[in-house]
Steps between C-alpha positions, in 0.01 A plus 500: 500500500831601654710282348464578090696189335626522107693198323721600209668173389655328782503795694199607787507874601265548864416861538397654869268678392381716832565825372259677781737320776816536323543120435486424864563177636139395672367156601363456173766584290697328619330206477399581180871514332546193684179304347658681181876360541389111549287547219782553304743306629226179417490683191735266269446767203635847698872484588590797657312763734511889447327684801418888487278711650241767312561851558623712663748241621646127563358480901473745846523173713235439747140627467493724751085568486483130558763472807288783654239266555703232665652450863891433549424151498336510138765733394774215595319215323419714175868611495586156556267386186691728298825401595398133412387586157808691408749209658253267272639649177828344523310158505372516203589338166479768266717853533334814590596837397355810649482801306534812713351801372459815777545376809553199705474595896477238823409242436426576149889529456542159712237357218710619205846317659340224572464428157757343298571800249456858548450744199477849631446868390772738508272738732339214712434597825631224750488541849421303817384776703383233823785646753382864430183403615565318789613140416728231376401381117266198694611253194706445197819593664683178409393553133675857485785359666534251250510767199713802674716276757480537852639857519327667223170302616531706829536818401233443223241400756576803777320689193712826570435572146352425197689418189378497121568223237782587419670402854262205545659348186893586633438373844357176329155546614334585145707229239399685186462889477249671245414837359119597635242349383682200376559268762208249371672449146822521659360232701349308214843493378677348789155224462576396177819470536478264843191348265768364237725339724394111573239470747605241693867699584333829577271339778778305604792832535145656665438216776866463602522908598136429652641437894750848434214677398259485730318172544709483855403832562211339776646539798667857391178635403353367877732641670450829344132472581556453823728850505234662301281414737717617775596836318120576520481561848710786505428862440590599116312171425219555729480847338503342121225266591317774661487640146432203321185435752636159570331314840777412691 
């Protein structure tokens, strides 16, 4: 299983739990988390969501082993999969918190924003490293611009640097900041406290930020995947996916 989940009370903790690919985000994960999500959104006895990843950190993005083995065309629709699941958080009923121990990078970092909490470590690694390697961030841009602003959302996703927890939580990335280690009681924390509050309100605040969010983010996230796509015929790309041993 790569989705581990664990009730306590009202609140459901899913674990990544790919340590050998660094909690990547393949096919099957995703689609896992997302089997895992409507579960327990059905699930009338669970009201809020905690997701982490298992060690050594929250999620390095895309699986690149499994990329390797597609063509730019399978690339596109996998990335576009992704994007779909992360936009699909903000429709749900029930909050979701992630918990980010490590590092959260690509789309791994997209993943983690996407959700409606962040608890992060104070020596989290976050980065978006896509324009390094060749690329625009080929989804989720909408999503970041919606936590940092416009401006800060920019400079964020050129991925000039990386930035600990520390500055994720002043820029307004990372909502809650915690020593090492901690960030999944820290996040427990923030669950109970959201699990206290009446239901009904907290799904209600929750689906009237939905369209700021990201559940409009469709036609952003296409039109980066049509710029990815583009990006990928030029040289530092070409190089990158040379490395990677994608088809193109």
């Amino acid at each position: 299983m790569t989705i581990q989940r664990h009730d306590e009370g009202v609140i459901a903790t899913l674990t990544i739990d790919r340590p050998q690919r660094r909690n990547a985000l393949g096919e099957n994960t995703v689609r896992s988390l997302r089997r895992a999500l409507d579960d327990i959104d059905a699930d009338a006895s669970i009201r809020v969501t905690i997701i982490t990843g298992s060690a050594p950190g929250f999620c390095a993005g895309s699986d690149l082993k499994e990329l390797a083995t597609m063509d730019m065309r399978g690339m596109c629709e996998h990335e576009a999969e992704t994007a779909q699941f992360c936009r699909y958080i903000s429709q749900l009923n029930k909050p979701v918190i992630a918990a980010v121990e490590g590092f959260a990078l690509g789309g791994g970092f997209i993943f983690a924003a996407s959700c409606d909490l962040v608890v992060s470590a104070e020596n989290c690694r976050w980065h978006l490293p896509e324009v390094q390697i060749g690329w625009i961030p080929p989804w989720g841009l909408q999503t970041l611009a919606a936590r940092l602003g416009p401006v800060a959302a920019r400079r964020v996703a050129w991925g000039a640097q990386h930035f600990d927890g520390h500055e994720a939580y002043r820029i307004g990335l990372a909502d809650y900041l915690a020593p090492d280690g901690q960030t999944l009681a820290m996040a427990l924390s923030v669950a109970r406290g959201l699990a206290a509050l009446p239901d009904v309100a907290v799904q209600a605040v929750k689906q009237y930020f939905a369209p700021h969010a990201g559940l409009h983010g469709e036609a952003g996230d296409a039109v980066a995947n049509r710029m990815f796509a583009d990006n990928c015929k030029f040289p530092v790309a070409q190089a990158t996916l040379e490395k990677f041993g994608v088809r193109k």
